[in-house]
C-alpha positions as CSV (number, residue, x, y, z in Angstrom):
1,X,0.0,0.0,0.0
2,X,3.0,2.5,1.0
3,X,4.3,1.8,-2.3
4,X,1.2,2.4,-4.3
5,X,0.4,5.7,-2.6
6,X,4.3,6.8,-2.7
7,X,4.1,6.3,-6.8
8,X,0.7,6.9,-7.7
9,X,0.1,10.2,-6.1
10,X,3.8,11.1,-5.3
11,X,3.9,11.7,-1.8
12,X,4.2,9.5,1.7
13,X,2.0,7.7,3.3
14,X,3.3,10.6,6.4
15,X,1.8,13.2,4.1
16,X,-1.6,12.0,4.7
17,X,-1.9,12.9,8.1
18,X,0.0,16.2,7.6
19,X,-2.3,17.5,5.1
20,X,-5.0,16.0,7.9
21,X,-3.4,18.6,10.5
22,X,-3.2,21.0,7.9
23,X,-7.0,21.1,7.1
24,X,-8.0,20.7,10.6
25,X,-5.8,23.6,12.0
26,X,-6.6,25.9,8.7
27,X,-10.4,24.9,10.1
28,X,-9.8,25.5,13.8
29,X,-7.9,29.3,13.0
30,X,-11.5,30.1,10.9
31,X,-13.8,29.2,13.6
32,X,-11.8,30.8,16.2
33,X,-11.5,34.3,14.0
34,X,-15.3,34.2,13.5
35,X,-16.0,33.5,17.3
36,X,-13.2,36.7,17.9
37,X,-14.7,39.0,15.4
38,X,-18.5,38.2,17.4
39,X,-17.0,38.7,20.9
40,X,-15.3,41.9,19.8
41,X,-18.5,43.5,18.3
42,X,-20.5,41.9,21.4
43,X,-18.3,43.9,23.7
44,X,-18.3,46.9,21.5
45,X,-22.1,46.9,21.7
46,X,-22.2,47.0,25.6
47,X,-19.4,49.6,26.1
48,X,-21.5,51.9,23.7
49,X,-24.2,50.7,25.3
50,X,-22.5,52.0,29.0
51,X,-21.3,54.6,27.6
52,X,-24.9,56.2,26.5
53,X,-25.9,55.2,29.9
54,X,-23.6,57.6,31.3
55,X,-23.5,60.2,29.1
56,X,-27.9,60.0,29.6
57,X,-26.9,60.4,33.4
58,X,-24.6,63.3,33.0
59,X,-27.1,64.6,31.0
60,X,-30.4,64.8,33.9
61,X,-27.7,65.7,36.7
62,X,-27.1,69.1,34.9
């Protein structure tokens, strides 16, 4: 089988689970830059949200 694999497609039989890693890190760096970019616009959202708050109470004290 190592043979076949190492003469039909030109690569180890090792390869295989490299390009396995590969694909599963290239898969865990997307989800984790989507969850990232959700978190940042989450927090951005309640700081703004905060922020009005104050600015509202500043606002009524004067």
């Amino acid at each position: 089988m190592h043979e076949y694999f190492h003469t039909r497609f030109g690569f180890c039989l090792w390869d295989v689970g490299a390009l396995a890693v590969l694909v599963l890190m290239v898969a865990i760096l997307i989800v984790h830059t989507v969850r990232q970019s959700k978190r940042e616009r989450d927090f951005e959202d309640e700081l703004s949200a905060q922020m009005a708050e104050q600015n509202v109470g500043r606002k009524t004290e004067n």
